[in-house]
PDB file of N, CA, C and O in Angstrom:
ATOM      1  N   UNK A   1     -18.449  23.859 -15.681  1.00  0.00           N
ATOM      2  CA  UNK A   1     -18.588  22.558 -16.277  1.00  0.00           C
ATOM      3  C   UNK A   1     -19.250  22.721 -17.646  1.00  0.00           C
ATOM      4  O   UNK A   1     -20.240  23.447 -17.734  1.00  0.00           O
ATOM      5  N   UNK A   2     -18.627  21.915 -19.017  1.00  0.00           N
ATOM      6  CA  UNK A   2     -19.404  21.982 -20.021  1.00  0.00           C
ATOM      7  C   UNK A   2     -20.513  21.548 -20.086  1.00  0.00           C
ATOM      8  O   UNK A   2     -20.940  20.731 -19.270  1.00  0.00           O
ATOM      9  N   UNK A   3     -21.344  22.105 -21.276  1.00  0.00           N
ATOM     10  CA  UNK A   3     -22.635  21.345 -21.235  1.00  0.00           C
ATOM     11  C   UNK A   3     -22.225  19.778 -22.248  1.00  0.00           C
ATOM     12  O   UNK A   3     -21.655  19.638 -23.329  1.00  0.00           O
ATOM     13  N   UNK A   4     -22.835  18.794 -21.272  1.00  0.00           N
ATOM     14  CA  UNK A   4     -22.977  17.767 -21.829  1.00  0.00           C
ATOM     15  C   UNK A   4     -21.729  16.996 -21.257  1.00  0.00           C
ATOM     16  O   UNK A   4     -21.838  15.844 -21.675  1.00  0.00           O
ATOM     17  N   UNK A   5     -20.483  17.123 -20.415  1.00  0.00           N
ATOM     18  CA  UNK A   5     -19.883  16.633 -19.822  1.00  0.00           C
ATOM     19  C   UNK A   5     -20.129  15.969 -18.334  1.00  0.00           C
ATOM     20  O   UNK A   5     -20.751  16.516 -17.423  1.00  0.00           O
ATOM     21  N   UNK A   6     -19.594  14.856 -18.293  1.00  0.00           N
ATOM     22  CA  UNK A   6     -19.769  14.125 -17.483  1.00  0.00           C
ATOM     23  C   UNK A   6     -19.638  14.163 -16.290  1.00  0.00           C
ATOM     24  O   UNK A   6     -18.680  14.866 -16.612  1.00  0.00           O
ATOM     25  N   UNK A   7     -19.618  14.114 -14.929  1.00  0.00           N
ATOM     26  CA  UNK A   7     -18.508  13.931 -13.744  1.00  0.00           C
ATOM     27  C   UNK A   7     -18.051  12.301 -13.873  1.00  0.00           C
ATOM     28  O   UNK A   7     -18.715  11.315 -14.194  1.00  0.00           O
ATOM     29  N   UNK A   8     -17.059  12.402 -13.602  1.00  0.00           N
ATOM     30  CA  UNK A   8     -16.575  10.836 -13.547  1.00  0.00           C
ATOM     31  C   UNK A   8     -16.561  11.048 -11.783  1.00  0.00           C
ATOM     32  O   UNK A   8     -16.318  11.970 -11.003  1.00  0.00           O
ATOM     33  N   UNK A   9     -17.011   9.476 -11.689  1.00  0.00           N
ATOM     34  CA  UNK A   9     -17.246   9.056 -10.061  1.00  0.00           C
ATOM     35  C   UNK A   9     -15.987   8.429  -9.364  1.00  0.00           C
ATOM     36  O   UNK A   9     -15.263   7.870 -10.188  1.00  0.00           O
ATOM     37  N   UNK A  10     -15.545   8.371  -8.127  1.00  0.00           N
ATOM     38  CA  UNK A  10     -14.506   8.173  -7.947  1.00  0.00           C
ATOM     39  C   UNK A  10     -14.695   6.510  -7.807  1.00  0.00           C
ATOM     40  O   UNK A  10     -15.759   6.222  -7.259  1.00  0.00           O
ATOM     41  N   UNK A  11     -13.760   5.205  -8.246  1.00  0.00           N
ATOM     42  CA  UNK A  11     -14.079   4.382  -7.968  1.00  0.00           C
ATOM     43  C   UNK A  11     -13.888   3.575  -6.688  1.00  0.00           C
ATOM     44  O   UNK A  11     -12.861   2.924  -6.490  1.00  0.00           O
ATOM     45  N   UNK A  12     -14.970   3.636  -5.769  1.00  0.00           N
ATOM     46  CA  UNK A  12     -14.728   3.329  -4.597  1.00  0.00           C
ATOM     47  C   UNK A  12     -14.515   1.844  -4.693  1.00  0.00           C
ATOM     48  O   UNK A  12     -13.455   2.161  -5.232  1.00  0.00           O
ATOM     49  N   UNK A  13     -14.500   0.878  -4.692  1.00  0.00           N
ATOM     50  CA  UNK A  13     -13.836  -0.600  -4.750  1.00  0.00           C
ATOM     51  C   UNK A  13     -12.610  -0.363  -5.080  1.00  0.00           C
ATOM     52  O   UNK A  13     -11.942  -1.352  -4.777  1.00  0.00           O
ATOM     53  N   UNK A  14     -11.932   0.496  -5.577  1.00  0.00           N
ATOM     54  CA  UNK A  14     -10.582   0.308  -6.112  1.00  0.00           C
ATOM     55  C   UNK A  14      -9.323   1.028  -4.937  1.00  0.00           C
ATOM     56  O   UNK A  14      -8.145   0.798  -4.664  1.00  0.00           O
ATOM     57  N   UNK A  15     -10.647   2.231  -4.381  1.00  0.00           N
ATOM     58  CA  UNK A  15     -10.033   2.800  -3.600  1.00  0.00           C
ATOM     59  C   UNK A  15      -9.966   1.992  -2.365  1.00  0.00           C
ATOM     60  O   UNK A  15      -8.929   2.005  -1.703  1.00  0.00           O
ATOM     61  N   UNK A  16     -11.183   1.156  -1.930  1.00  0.00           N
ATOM     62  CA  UNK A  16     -11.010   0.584  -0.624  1.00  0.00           C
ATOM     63  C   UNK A  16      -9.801  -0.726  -0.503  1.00  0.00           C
ATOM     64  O   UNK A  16      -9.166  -1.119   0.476  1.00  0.00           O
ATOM     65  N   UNK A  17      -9.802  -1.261  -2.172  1.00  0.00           N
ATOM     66  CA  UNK A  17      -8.682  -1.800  -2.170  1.00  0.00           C
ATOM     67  C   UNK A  17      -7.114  -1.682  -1.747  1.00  0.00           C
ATOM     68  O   UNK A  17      -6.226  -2.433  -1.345  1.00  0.00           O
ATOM     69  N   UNK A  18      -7.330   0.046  -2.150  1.00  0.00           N
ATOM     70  CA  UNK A  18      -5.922   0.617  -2.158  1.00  0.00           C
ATOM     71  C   UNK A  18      -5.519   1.265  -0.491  1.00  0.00           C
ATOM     72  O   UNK A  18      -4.421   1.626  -0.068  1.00  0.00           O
ATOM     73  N   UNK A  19      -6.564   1.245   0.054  1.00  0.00           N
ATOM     74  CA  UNK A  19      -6.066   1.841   1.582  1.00  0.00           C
ATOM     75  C   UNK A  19      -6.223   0.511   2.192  1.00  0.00           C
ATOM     76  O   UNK A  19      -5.848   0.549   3.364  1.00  0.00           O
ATOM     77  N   UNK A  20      -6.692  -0.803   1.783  1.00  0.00           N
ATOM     78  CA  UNK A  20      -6.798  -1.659   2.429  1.00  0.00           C
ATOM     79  C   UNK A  20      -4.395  -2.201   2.485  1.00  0.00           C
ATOM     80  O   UNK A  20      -3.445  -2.245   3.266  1.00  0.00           O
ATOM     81  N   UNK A  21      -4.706  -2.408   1.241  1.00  0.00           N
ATOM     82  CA  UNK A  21      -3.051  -2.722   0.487  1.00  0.00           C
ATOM     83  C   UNK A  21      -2.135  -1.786   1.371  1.00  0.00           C
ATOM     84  O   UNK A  21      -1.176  -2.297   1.950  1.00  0.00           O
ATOM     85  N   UNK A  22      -2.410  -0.335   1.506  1.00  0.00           N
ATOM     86  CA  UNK A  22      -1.473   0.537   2.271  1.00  0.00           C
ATOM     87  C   UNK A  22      -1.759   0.420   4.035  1.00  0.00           C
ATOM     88  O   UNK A  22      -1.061   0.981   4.879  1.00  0.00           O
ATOM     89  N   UNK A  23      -2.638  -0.218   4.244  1.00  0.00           N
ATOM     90  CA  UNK A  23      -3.094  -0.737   5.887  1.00  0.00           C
ATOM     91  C   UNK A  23      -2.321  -1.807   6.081  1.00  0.00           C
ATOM     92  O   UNK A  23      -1.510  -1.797   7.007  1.00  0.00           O
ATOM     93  N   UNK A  24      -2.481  -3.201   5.011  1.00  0.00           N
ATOM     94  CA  UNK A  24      -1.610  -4.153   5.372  1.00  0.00           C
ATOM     95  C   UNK A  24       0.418  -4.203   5.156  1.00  0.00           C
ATOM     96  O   UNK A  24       1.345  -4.941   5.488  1.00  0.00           O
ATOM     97  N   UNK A  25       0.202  -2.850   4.368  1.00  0.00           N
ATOM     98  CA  UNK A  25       1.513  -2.765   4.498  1.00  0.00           C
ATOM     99  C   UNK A  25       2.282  -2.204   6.067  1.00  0.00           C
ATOM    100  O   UNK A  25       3.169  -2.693   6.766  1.00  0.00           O
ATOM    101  N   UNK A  26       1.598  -1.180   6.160  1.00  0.00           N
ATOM    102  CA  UNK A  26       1.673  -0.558   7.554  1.00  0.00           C
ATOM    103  C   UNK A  26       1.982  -1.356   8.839  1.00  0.00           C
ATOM    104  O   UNK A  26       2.899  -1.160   9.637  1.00  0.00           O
ATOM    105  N   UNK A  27       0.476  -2.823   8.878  1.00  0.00           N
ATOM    106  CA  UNK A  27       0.981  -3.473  10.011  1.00  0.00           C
ATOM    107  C   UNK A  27       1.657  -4.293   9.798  1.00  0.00           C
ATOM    108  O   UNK A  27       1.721  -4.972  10.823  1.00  0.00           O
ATOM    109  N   UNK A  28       2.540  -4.890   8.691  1.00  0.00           N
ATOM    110  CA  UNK A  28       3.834  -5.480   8.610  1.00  0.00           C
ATOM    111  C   UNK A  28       5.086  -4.678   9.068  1.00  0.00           C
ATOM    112  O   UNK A  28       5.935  -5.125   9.839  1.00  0.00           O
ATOM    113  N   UNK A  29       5.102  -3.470   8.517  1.00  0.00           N
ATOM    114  CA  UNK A  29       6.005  -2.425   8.773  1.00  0.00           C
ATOM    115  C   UNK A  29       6.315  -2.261  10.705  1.00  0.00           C
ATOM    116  O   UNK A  29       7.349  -2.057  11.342  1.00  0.00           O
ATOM    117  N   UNK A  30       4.713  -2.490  11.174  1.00  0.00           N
ATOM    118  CA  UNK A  30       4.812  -1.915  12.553  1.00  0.00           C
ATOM    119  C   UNK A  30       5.102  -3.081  13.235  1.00  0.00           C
ATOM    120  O   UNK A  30       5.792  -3.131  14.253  1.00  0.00           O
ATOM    121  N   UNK A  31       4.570  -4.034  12.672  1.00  0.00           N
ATOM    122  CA  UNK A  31       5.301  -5.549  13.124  1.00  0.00           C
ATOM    123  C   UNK A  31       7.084  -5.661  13.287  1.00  0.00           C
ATOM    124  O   UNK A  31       7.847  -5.735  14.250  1.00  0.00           O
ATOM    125  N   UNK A  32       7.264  -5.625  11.713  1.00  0.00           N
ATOM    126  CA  UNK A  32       8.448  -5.969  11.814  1.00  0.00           C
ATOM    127  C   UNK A  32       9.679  -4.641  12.462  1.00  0.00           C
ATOM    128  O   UNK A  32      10.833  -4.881  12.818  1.00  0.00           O
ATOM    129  N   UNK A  33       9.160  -3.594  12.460  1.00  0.00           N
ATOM    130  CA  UNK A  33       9.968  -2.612  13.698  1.00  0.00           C
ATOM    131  C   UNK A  33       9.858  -2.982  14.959  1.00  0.00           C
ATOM    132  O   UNK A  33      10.799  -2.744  15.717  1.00  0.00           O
ATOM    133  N   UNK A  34       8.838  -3.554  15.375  1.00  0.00           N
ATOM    134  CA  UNK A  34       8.792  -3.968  16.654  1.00  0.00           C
ATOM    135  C   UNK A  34       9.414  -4.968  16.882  1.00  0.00           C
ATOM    136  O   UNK A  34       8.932  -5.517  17.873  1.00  0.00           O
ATOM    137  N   UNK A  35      10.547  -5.698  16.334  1.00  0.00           N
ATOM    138  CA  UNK A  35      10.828  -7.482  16.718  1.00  0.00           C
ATOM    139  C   UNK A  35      12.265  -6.792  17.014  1.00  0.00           C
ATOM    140  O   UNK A  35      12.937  -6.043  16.306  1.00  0.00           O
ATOM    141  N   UNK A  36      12.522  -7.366  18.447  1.00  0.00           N
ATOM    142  CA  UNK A  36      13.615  -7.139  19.043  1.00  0.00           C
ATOM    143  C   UNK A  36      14.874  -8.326  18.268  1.00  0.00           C
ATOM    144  O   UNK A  36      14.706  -9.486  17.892  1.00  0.00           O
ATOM    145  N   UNK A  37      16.037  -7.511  18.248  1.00  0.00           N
ATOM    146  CA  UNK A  37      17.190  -8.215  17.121  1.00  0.00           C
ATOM    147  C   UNK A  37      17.996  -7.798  18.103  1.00  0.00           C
ATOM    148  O   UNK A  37      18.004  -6.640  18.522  1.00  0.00           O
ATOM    149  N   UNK A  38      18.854  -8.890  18.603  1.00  0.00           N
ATOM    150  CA  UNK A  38      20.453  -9.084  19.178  1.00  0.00           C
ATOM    151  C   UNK A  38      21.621  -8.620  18.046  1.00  0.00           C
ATOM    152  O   UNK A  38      21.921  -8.718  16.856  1.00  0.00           O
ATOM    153  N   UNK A  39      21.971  -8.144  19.099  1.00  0.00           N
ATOM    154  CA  UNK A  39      23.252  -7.381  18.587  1.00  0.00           C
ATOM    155  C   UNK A  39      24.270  -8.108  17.810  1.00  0.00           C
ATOM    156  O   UNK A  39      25.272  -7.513  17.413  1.00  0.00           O
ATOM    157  N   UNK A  40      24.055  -9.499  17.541  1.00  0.00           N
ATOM    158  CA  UNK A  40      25.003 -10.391  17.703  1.00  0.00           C
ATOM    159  C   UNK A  40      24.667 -10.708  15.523  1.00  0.00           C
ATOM    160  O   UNK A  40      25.470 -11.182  14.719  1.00  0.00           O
ATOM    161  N   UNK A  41      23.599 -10.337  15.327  1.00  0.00           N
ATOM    162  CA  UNK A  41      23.743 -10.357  13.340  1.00  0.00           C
ATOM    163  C   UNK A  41      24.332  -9.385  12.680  1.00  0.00           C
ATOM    164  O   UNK A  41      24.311  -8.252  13.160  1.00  0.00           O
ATOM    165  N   UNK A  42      24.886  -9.605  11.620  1.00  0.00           N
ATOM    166  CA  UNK A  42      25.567  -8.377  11.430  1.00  0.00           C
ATOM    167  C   UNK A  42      24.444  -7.031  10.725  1.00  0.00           C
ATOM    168  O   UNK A  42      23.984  -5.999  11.214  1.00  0.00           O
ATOM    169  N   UNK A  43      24.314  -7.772   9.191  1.00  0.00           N
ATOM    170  CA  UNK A  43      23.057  -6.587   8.610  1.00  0.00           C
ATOM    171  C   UNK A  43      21.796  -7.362   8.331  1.00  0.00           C
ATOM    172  O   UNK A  43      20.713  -6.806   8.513  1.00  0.00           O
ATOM    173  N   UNK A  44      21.842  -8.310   8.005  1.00  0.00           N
ATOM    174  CA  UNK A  44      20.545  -9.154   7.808  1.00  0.00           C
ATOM    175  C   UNK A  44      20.363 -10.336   8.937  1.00  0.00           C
ATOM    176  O   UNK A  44      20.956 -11.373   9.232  1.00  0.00           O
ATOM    177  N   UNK A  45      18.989  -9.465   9.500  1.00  0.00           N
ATOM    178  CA  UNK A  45      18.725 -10.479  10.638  1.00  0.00           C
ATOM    179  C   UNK A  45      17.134 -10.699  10.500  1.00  0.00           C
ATOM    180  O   UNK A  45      16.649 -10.653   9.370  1.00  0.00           O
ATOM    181  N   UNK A  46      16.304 -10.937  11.624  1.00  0.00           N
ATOM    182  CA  UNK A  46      14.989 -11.745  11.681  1.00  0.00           C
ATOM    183  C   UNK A  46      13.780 -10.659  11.430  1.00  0.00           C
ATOM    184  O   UNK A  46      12.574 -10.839  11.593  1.00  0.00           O
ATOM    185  N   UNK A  47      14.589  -9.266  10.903  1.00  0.00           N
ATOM    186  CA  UNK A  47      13.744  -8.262  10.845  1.00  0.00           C
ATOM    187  C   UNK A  47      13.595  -7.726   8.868  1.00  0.00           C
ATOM    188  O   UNK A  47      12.879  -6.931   8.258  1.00  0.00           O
ATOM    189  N   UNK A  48      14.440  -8.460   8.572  1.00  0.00           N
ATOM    190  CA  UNK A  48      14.803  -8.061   7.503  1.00  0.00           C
ATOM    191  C   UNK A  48      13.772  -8.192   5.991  1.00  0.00           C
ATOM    192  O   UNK A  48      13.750  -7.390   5.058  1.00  0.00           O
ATOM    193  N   UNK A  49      12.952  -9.507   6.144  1.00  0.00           N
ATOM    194  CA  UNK A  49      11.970  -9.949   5.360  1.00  0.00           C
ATOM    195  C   UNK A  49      10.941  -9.374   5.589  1.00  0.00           C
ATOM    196  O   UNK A  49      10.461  -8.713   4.668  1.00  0.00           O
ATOM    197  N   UNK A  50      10.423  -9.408   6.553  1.00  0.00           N
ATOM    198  CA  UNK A  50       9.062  -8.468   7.516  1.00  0.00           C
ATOM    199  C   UNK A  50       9.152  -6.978   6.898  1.00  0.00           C
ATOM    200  O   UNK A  50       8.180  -6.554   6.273  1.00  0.00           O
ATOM    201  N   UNK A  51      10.362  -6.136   7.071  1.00  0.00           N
ATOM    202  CA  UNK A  51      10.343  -4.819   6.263  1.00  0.00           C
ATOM    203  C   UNK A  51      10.616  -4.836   4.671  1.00  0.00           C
ATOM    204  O   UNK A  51      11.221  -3.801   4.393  1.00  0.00           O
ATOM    205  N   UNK A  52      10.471  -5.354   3.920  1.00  0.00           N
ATOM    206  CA  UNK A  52      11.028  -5.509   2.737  1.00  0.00           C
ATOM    207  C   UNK A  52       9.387  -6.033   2.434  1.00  0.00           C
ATOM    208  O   UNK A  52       8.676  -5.239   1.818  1.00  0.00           O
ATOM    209  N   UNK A  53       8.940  -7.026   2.755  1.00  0.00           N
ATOM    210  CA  UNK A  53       7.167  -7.093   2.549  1.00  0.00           C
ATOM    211  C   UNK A  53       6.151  -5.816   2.563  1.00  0.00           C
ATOM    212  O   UNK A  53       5.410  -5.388   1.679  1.00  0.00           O
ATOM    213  N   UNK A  54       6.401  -5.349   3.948  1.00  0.00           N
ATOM    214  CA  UNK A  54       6.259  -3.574   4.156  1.00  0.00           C
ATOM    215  C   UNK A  54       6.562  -2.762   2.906  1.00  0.00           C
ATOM    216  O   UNK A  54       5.753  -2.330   2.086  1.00  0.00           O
ATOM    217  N   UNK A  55       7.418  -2.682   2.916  1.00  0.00           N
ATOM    218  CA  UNK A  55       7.935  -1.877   1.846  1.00  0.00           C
ATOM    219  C   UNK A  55       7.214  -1.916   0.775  1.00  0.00           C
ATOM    220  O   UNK A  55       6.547  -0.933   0.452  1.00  0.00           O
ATOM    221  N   UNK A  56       7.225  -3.418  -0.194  1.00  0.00           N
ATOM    222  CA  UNK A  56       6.708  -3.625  -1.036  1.00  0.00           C
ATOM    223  C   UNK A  56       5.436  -3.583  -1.028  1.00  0.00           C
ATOM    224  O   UNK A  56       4.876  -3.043  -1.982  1.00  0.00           O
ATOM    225  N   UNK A  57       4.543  -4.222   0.210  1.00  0.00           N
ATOM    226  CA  UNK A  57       2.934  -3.659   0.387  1.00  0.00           C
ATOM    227  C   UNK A  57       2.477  -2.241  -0.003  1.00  0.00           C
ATOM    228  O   UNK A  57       1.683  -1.834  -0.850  1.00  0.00           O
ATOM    229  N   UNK A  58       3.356  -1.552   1.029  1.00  0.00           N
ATOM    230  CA  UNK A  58       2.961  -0.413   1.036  1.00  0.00           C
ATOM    231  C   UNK A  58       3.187   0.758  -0.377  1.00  0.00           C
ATOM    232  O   UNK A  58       2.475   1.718  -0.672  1.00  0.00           O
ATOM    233  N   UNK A  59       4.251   0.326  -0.958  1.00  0.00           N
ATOM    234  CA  UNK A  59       5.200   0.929  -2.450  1.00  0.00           C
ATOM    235  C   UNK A  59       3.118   0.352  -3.241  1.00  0.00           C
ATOM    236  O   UNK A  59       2.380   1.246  -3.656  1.00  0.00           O
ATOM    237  N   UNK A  60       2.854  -0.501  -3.245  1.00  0.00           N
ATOM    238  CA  UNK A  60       1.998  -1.186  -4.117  1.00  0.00           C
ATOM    239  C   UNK A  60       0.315  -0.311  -4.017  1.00  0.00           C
ATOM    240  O   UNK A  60      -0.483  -0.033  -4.912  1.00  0.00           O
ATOM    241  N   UNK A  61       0.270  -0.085  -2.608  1.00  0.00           N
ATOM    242  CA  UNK A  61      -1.011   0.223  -2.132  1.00  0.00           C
ATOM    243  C   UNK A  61      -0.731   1.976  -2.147  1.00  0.00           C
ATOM    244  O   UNK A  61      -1.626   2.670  -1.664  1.00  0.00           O
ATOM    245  N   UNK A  62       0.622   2.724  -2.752  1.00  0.00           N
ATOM    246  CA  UNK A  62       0.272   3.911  -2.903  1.00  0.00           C
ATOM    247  C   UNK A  62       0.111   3.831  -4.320  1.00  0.00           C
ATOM    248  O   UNK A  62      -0.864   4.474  -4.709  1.00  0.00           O
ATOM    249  N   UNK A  63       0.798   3.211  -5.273  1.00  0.00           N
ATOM    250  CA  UNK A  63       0.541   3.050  -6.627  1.00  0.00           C
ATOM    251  C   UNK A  63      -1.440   2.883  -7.279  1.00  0.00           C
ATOM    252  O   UNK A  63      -2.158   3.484  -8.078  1.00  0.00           O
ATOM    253  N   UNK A  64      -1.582   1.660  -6.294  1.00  0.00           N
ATOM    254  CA  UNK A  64      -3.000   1.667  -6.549  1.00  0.00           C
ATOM    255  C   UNK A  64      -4.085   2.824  -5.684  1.00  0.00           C
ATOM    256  O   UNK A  64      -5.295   3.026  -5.784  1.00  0.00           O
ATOM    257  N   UNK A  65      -2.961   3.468  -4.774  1.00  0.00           N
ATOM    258  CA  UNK A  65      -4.264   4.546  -4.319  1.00  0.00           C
ATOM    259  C   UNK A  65      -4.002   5.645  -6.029  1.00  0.00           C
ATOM    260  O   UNK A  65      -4.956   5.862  -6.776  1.00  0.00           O
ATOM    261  N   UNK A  66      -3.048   5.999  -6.227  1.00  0.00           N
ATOM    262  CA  UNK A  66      -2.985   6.995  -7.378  1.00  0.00           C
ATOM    263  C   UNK A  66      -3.223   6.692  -8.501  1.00  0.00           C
ATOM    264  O   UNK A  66      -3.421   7.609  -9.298  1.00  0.00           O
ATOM    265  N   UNK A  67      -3.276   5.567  -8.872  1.00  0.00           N
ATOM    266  CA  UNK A  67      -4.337   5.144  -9.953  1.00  0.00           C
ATOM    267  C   UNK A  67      -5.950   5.227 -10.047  1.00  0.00           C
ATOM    268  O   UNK A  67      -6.619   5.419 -11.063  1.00  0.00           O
ATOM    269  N   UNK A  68      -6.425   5.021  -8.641  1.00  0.00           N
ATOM    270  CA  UNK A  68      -7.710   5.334  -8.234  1.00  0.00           C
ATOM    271  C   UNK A  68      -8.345   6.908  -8.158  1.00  0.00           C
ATOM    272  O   UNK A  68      -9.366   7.393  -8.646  1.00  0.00           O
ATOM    273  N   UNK A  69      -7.457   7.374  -7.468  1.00  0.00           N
ATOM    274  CA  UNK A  69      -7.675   8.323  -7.626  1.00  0.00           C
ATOM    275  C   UNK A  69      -7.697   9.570  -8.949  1.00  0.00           C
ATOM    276  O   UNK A  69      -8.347  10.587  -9.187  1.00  0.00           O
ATOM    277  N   UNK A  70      -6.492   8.740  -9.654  1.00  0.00           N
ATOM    278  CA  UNK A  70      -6.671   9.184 -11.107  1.00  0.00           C
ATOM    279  C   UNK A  70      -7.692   8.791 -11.978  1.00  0.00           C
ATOM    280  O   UNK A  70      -7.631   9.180 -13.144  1.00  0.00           O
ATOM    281  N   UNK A  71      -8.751   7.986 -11.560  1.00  0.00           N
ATOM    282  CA  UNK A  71     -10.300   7.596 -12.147  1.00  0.00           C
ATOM    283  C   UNK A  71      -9.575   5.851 -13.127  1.00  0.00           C
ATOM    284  O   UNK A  71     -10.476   5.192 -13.645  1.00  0.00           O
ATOM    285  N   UNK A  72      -8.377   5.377 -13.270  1.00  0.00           N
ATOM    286  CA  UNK A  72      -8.351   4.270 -13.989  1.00  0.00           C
ATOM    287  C   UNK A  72      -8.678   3.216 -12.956  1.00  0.00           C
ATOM    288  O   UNK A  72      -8.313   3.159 -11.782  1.00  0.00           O
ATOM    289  N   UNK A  73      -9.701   2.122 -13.880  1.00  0.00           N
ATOM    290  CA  UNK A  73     -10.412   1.507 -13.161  1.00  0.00           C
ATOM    291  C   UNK A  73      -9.732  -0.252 -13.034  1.00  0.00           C
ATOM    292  O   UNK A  73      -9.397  -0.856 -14.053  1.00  0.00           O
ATOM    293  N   UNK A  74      -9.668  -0.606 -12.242  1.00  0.00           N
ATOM    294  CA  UNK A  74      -9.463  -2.092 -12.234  1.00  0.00           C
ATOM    295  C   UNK A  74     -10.183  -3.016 -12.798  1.00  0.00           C
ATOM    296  O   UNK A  74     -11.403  -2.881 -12.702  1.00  0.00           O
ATOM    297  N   UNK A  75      -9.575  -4.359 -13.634  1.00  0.00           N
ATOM    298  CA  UNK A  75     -10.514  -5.142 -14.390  1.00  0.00           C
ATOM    299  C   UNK A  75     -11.033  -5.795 -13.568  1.00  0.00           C
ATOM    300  O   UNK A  75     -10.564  -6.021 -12.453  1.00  0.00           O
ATOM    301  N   UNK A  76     -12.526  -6.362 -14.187  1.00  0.00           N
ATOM    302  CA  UNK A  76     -13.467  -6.978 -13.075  1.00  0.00           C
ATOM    303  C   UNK A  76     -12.932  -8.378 -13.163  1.00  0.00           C
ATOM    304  O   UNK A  76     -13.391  -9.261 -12.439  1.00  0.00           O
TER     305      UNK A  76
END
């Protein structure tokens, strides 16, 4: 380490944000795999919104874990 350089701290609020965001994506995901669908829709049925929320939760809450972890900080 140089002399006179810093450690930068990891920002934990940003991070608890970001596993919180990738948690609520998860139990949408595990939600909406679990909802039993009749054979009888063709491709879009009652499961279809539920994973697509997932998706997007979770797409969101890895973005903000790797921003966090890359030290950029969220505005207050």
């Amino acid at each position: 380490m140089e002399v006179g350089a810093r450690r930068r701290s990891l920002p934990w609020g940003d991070l608890l944000v970001a596993v919180g965001v990738l948690g609520l994506g998860a139990f949408f995901l595990e939600g909406a795999l679990s909802l039993r669908v009749l054979p009888s829709y063709a491709r879009i049925g009652p499961r279809f919104f539920p994973v697509l929320v997932g998706v997007a939760l979770s797409a969101c809450g890895a973005a903000l874990l790797v921003q966090a972890l890359r030290g950029v900080r969220g505005w207050p």
